[in-house]
RODO-2510 file (C-alpha; in nm, 4 decimals, decimal comma):
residues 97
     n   res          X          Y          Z
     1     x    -2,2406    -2,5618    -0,1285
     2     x    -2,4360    -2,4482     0,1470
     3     x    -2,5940    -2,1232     0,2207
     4     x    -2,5526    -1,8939     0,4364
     5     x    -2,9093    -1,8743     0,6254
     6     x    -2,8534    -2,2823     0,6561
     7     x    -2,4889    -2,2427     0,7740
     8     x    -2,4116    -2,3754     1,1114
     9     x    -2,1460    -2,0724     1,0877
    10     x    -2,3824    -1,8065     1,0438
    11     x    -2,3432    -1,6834     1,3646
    12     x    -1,9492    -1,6109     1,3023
    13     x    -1,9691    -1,4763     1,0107
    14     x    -2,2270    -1,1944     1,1288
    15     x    -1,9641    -1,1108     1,4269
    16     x    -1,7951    -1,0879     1,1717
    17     x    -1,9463    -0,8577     0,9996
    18     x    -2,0501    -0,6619     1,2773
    19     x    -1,6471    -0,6090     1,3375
    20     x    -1,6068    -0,4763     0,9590
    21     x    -1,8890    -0,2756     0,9763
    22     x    -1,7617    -0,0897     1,2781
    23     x    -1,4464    -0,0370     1,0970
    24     x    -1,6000     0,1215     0,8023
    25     x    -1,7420     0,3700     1,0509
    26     x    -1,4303     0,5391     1,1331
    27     x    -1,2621     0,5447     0,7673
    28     x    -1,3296     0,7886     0,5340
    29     x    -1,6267     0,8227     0,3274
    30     x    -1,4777     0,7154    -0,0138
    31     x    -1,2075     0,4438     0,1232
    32     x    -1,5648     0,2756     0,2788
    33     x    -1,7588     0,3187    -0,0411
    34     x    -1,4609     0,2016    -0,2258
    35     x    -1,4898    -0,1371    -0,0206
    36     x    -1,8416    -0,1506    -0,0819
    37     x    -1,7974    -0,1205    -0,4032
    38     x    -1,5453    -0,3785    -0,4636
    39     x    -1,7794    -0,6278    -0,2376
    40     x    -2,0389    -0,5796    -0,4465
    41     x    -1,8744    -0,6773    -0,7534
    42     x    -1,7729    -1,0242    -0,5642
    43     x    -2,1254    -1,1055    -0,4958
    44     x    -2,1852    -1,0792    -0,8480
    45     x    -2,2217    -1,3847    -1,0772
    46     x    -1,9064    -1,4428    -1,3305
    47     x    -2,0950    -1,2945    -1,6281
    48     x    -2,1577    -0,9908    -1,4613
    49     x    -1,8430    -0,9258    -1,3542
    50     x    -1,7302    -0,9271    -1,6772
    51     x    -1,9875    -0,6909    -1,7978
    52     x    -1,9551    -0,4889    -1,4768
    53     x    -1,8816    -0,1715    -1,4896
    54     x    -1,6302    -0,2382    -1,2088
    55     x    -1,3265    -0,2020    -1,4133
    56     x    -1,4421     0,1650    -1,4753
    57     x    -1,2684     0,2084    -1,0717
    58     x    -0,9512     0,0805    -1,2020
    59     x    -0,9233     0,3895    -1,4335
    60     x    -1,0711     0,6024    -1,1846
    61     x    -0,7472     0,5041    -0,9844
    62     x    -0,5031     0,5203    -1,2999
    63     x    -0,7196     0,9045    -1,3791
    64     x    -0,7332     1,0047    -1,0546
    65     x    -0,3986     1,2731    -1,0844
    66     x    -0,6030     1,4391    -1,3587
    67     x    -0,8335     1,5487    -1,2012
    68     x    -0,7026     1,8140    -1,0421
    69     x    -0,6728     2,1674    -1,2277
    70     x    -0,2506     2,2192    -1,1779
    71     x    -0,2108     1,8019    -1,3257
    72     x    -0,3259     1,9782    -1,6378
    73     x    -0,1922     2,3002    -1,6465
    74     x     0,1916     2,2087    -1,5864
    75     x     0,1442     1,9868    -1,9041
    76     x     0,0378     2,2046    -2,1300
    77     x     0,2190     2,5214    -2,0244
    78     x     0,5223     2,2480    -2,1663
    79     x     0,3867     2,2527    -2,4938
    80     x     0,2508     2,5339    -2,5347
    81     x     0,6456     2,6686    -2,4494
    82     x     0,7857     2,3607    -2,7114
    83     x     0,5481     2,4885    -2,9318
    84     x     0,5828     2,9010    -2,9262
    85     x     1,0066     2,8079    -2,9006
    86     x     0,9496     2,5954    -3,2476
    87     x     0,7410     2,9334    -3,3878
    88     x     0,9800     3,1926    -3,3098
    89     x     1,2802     2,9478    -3,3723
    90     x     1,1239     2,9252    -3,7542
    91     x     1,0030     3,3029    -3,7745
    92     x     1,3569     3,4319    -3,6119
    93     x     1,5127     3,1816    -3,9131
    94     x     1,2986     3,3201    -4,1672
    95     x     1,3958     3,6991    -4,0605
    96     x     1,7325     3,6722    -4,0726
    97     x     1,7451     3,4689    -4,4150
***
């Protein structure tokens, strides 16, 4: 395995680079970080990547719908109506007995 600095390729792979680079410059912010990201957890040796906090992005996907306010609310209006029906179905029972 050769490095890169003595790689008779070098000078491909930095064009490259240079194209991927100017891609990143016209996404968005996160998407770019995102990439960056997820290249820096390649570059890292196999028992860091297991330790790597890397897998904390794939439930920052999977959490990612929570995050916003109405996610939450629509939920627990649900229960909270499930609930309240359950109460008054029990208290209305209890009345009439």
């Amino acid at each position: 395995m050769v490095l890169l600095k003595d790689s008779s390729t070098k000078e491909v792979i930095r064009e490259q680079y240079e194209e991927l680079w100017s891609e990143l410059l016209i996404r968005d912010e996160k998407k770019a970080e995102h990439v960056l990201k997820k290249l820096e957890y390649e570059l890292l040796p196999t028992r860091q990547k297991i330790l790597s906090p890397f897998k904390n992005l794939i439930w920052e996907k999977i959490l990612a719908p929570f995050k916003t306010h109405l996610t939450w609310i629509i939920p627990l209006s649900v229960i909270t109506f499930f609930v309240l029906a359950y109460v008054i179905f029990i208290w209305v029972a209890l009345w009439v007995e």
